[in-house]
Structures are given as C-alpha cells and as structure tokens.
C-alpha positions in Angstrom: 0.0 0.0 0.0 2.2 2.9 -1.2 1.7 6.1 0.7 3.3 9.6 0.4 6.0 10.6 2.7 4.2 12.7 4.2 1.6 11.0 6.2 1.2 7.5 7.9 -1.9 4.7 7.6 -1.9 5.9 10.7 -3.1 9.7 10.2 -5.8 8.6 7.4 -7.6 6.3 9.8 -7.3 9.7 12.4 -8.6 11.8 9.5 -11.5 9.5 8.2 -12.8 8.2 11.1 -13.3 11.7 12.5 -14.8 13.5 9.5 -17.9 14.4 8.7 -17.9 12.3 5.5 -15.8 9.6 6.9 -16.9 5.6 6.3 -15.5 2.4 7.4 -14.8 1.7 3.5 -12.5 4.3 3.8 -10.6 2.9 6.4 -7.0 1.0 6.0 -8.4 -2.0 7.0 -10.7 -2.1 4.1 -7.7 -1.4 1.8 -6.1 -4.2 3.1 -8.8 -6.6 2.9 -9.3 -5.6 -0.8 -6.0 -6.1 -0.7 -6.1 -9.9 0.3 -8.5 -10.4 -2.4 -7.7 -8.9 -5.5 -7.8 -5.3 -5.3 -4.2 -3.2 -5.0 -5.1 -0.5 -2.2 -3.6 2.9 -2.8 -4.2 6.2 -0.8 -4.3 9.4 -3.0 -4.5 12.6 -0.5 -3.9 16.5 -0.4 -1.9 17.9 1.9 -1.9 21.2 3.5 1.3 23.5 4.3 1.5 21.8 7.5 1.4 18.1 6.2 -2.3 17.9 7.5 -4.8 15.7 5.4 -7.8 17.5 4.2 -9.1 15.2 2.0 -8.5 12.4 -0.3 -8.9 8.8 0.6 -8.7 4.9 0.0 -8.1 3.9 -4.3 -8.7 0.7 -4.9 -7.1 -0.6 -8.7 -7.7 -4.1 -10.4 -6.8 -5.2 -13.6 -9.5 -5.6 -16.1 -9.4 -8.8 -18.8 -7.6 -8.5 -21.9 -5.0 -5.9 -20.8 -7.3 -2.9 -21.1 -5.8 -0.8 -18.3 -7.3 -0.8 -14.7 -10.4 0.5 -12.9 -9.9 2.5 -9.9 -12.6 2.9 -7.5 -13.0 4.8 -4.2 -15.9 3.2 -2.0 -17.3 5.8 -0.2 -15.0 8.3 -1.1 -13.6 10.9 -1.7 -13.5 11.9 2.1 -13.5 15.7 2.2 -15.2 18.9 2.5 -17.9 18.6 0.2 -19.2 22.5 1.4 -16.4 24.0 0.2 -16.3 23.6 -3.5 -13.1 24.8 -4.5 -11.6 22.5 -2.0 -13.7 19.4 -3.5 -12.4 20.4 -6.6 -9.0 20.4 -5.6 -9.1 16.8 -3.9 -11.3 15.6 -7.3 -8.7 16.7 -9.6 -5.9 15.0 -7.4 -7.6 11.9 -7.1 -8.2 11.5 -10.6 -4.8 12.5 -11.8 -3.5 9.6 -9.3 -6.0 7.0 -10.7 -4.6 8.2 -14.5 -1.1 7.6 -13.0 -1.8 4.4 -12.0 -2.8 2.9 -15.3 -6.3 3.3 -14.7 -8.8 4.0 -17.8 -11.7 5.4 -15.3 -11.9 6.4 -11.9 -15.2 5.5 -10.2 -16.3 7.0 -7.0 -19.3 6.3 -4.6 -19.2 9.5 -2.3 -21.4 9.5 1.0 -23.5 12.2 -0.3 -27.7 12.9 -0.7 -28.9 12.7 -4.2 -29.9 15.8 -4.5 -29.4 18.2 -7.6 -26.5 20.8 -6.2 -24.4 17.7 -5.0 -25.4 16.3 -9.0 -24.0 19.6 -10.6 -21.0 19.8 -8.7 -19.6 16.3 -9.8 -20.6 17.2 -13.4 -18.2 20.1 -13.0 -15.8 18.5 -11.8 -15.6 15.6 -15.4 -17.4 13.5 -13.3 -20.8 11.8 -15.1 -23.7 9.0 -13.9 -22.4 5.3 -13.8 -24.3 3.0 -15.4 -23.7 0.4 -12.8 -23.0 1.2 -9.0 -21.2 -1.2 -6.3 -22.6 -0.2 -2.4 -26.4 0.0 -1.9 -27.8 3.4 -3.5 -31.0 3.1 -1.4 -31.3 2.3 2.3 -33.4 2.9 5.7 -31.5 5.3 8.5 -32.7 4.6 11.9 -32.2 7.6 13.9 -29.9 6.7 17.2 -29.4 10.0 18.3 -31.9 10.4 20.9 -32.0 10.8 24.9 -33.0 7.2 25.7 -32.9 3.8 24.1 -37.3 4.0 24.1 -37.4 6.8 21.8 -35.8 4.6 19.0 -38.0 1.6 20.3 -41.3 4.4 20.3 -40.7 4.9 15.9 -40.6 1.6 15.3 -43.6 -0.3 13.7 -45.8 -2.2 16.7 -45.0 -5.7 14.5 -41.3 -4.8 15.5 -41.7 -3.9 18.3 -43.7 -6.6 19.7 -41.1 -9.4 18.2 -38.2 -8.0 19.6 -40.2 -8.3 23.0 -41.3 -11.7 21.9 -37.7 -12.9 20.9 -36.4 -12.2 24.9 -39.7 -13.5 26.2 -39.0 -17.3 24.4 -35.5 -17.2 25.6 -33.6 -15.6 22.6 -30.0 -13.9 23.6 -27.5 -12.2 21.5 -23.8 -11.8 22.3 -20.7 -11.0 20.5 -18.9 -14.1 18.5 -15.5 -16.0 19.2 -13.6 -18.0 16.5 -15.7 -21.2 17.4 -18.8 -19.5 16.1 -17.6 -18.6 12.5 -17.8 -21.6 10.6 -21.4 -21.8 11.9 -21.6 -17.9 11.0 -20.6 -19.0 7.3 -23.1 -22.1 7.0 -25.8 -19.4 7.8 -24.5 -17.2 5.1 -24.8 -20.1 2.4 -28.4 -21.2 3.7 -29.7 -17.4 3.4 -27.8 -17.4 0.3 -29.6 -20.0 -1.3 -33.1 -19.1 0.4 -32.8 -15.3 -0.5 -31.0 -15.2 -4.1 -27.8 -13.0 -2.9 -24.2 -14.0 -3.7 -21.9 -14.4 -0.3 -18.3 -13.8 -0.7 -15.7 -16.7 0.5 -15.3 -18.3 4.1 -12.0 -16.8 3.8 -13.5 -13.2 3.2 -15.5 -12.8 6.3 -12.5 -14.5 8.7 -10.5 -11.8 7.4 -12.9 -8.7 7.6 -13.5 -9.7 11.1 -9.9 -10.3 11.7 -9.1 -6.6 10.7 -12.3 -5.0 12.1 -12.7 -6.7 14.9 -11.3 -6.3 18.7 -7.9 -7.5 17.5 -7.4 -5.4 15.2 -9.1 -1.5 14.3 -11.6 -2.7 17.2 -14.7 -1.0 15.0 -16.7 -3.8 14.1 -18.5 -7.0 16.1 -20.5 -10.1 14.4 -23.4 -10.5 17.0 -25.0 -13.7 17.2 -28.4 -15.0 18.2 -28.7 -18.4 20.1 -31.4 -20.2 22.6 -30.3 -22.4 25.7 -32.5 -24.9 25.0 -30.7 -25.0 21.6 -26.9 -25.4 22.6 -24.3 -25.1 19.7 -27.3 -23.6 17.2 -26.8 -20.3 16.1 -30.2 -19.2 15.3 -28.8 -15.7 13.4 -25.9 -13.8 13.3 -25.0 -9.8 12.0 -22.2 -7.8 11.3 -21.9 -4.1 12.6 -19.3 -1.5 12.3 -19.4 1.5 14.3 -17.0 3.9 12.7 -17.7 7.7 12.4 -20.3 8.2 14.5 -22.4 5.8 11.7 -23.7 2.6 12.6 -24.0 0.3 9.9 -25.3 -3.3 9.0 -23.1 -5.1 7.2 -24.1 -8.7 7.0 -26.1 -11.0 8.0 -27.6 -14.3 8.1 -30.2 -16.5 10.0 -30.9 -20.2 10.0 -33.9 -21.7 8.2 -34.9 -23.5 11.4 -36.5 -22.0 14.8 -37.3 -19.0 12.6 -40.7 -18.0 14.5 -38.4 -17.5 17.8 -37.8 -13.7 15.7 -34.2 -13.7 16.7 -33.6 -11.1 13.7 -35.2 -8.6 15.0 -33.6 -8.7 18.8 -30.3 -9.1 16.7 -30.9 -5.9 15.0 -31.8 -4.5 17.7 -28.9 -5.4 19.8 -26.6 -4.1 17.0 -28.3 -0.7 17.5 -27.8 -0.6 21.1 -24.3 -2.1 20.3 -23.0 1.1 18.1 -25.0 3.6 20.2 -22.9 2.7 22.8 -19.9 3.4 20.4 -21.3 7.1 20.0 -23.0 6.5 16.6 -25.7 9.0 15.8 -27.0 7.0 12.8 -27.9 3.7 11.9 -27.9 2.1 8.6 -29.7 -0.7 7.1 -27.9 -0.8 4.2 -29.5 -1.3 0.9 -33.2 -1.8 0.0 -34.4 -1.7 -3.3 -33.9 1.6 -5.4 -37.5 2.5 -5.4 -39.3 6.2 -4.3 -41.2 5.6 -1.1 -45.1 5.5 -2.6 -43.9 2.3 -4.9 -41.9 0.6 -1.7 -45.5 1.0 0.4 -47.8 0.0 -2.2 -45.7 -3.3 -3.3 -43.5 -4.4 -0.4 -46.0 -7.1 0.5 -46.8 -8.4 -2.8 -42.8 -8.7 -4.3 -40.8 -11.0 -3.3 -37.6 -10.6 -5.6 -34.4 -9.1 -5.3 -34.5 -6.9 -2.0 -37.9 -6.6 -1.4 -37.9 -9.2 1.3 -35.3 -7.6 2.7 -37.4 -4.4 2.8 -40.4 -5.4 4.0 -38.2 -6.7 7.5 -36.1 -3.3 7.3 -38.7 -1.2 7.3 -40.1 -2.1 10.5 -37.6 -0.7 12.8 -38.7 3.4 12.2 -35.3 4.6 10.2 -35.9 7.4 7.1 -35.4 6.2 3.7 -32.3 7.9 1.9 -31.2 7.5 -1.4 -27.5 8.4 -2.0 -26.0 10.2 -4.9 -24.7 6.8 -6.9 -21.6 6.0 -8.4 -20.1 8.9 -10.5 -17.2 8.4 -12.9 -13.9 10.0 -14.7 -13.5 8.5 -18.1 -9.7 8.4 -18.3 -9.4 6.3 -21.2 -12.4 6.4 -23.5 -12.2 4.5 -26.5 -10.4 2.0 -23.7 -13.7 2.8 -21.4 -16.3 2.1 -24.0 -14.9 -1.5 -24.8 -14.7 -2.1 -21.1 -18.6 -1.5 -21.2 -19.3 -3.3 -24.0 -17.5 -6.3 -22.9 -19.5 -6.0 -19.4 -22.8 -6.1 -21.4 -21.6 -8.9 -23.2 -20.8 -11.2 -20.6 -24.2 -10.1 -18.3 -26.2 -10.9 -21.1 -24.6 -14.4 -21.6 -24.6 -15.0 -18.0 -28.6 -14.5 -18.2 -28.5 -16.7 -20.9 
C-alpha cells in the first residue's frame, strides 16, 4: 500500500474516522482486505502547508481482462469537505490525476453524499458523469440513534417490530458478540440465506478476514453479533455484522438459520446491533441497501414482491429509520475509446450470463 511521505496509515484512519464524511470503506483495514483479495489499495490525499490531510482517501485498482488498463474505484469516497467547493475540486482533480497515473482508464467514486441536484451539478463540473452500474447500496433505511434514551428509538418503530423484539427475549432468545468457534457456523448461515434469499456471499476466507481486521484484534470498530437459545446449545439461530465507525452505525451482513425462525431472533439481533453502536457514539444507523425504489412504490408493493431486496425491505422497514437515497456511483473516463470497450464487454458477458 504505497503512501506519500508525508503521512502515515496511521493519520488517514485519524482523519477519516473523524470527519464528517468519513466511512468504514475508507478505512486502511478495508484497503487491506481488498487487498487480500484482488484489489491493489492505494491512498491518493492532499496535503496542506502543515502536512495535514484535508481530504483524499482509500483507491482501490484491479486489472481488467484482456490488458485494457485498470479500474480504480473509491468506496465511499472521496472523504472531504464537500461545502467547500473549491476544495472538492482540488481533492477531485488530485484523485483523478493519481488514478490516471496508476494505469487506470476510469476512476469511479461512490461518495457518502444525498442525491440531490446541487451535490449532482458539482460532480458534473468537476468531469465527473452517472455510472451505469453502482457497487454499495444506493437506497437504504436510517434509523435515527441520536436520541435521549434507548425507548425513543423503540417508540418509531412499527408495533409488528416492536412486539417481536419483545417476543424474541420473552422465548429465551439472547444475543452476544462471537469468538472463533462461532464462524464456521456464522458461514453455513450465510450459504443457507444465500440459497433461500437469491444473494451472492463472498468466501469463508472473506468474512474470517474482515472480522480479523475489524474486529477487537485489530481497528476494534466492528463486532459479528450472534443470536442463540439455551434450549438450543451449539445452534446459532442468526448472526449480524456491525461497524461502528464515524459516528455511523452500519449493518453489514447477516444471516439466519432456516430453522427456529418463528423464535424472531432477527429482530432482537438488530436491535442489539443498534444498542451495540450507540454505545460506540453513533448518531445513525444504517440498514444498508433496500431496493432503489421512491417511497409510494416501496409502500404500495412491499407485501406483494418478493424478488431481489424486497424481502429484505419489507423486514427493514419495520424498525422506524428514514429512507435515503444516496447520490450513486459517478465516474472520470480516463481512457475512453479503452472505457467504451470495457462497457461493451461488461454487457456482453451479463447478457450471456442471463443466458
């Protein structure tokens, strides 16, 4: 992971986790999980006089087939002042000249900013356009954990949820945080929802390592909570993964068993995750990703679709957050005639996967 000189892993990690704009896919110890599989992780930052960070972030390159050049791609990122816009130019052009230096034929980034039209018509100034693809969840649910006492966020949730988290403690259910014994398990869950719900899981591997980096041993800003019943001993009934990481809580993954389902341990887990990064000083927590629908269509249809994230919704919604919908994946084509067969060859090979 190549850094400048002039700053350390050490004072990104200070920089990001304290800003405004900061996200845990920001962090070093997402660059160096990307790192362990596949991605090169690069940092590409703007210095002040004083050799002070004021904005930049995390640049993640692969190699894309047939020796076109590479994509860069910064989750959650830029991090910087987005209210000062000749300072988000600045950092723009900078990271964009850094991804061209690379070898990279387009820069893609996902910034953590509202979709709304003056944030729009400040990356078009800057050469940035729509994506026609994006990578993190443009749509989710933000429950609100920035409040005097644990039953205001219990008093905006729907009475369903409310009434099966009370249900889940009154059959016995419990939640605590996970040891190593409890991963495998944690990973058979993932395949089972997998297969019941019609998402892809990444490798065993994947999720020993993100909790490896994340977890108490190492930046200490994430837990996998699991749900489990006496009666039941060795079952893992569900399990989630939160990160607590600039005052946002988020859910990251989860899973549940297809057994013992109508003990509601999802919702007591969710709701343990909440109380988890509350504790942790996070104002917010997010749901992360439900499907990329306005509000009237989510209402009228969640409880007659059941593709894609729609299940997922119709549990989500429950718990009293705000839907937001994010500004998307914007990119800097560095390389276009390189760019445009990129896209082509994307197109291709999703429409002979479908077929």
């Amino acid at each position: 992971m190549p850094l400048g000189s002039a700053f350390s892993l050490q004072d990104w990690d200070q920089f990001s986790a304290h800003h405004r704009y900061g996200h845990f896919l920001q962090s070093s110890a997402w660059g160096q999980l990307k790192s362990n599989h596949g991605w090169r992780a690069t940092w590409s930052c703007v210095l002040d006089t004083s050799n002070h960070i004021t904005g930049g972030g995390l640049v993640l390159l692969r190699d894309l087939p047939a020796k076109v050049g590479k994509l860069a791609y910064m989750p959650r990122g830029p991090v910087l002042d987005w209210d000062a816009p000749t300072h988000a130019s600045k950092v723009l052009s900078h990271v964009s000249a850094s991804a061209k230096k690379h070898g990279a034929i387009a820069l893609i980034i996902e910034p953590s900013l509202m979709d709304t039209p003056h944030d729009e018509k400040m990356l078009l100034a800057n050469g940035f356009t729509p994506n026609s693809f994006t990578i993190q969840p443009r749509r989710s649910i933000w429950v609100n954990l920035d409040v005097d006492a644990e039953n205001d966020i219990l008093a905006k949730m729907k009475q369903k949820t409310r009434y099966n988290i009370g249900l889940a403690r009154r059959k016995g259910v419990t939640v605590r945080e996970a040891n190593a014994d409890d991963l495998p398990k944690f990973y058979q869950m993932m395949e089972a929802t997998s297969a019941r719900d019609g998402f892809a899981v990444h490798s065993a591997a994947y999720y020993d390592d993100f909790l490896r980096l994340f977890g108490a041993g190492g930046s200490d800003v994430a837990r996998l909570l699991v749900a489990e019943h006496s009666a039941l001993p060795g079952v893992l009934l569900a399990g989630a993964v939160v990160t607590a990481y600039a005052k946002m809580g988020i859910y990251v993954y989860g899973a549940s068993a297809n057994e013992h389902r109508e003990l509601m341990s999802t919702y007591l887990l969710q709701w343990e995750g909440m109380r988890w990064c509350r504790a942790r000083g996070c104002h917010t927590y997010d749901l992360w990703g439900v499907p990329d629908e306005d509000e009237d269509k989510l209402e009228a249809e969640f409880d007659k679709r059941h593709d894609g994230l729609w299940g997922v919704y119709r549990f989500k919604r429950g718990f009293g957050g705000q839907l937001v919908r994010q500004v998307g994946a914007w990119v800097n084509v560095l390389a276009p005639f390189r760019w445009q067969a990129f896209l082509l060859a994307r197109k291709w090979r999703k429409q002979t996967d479908a077929g």
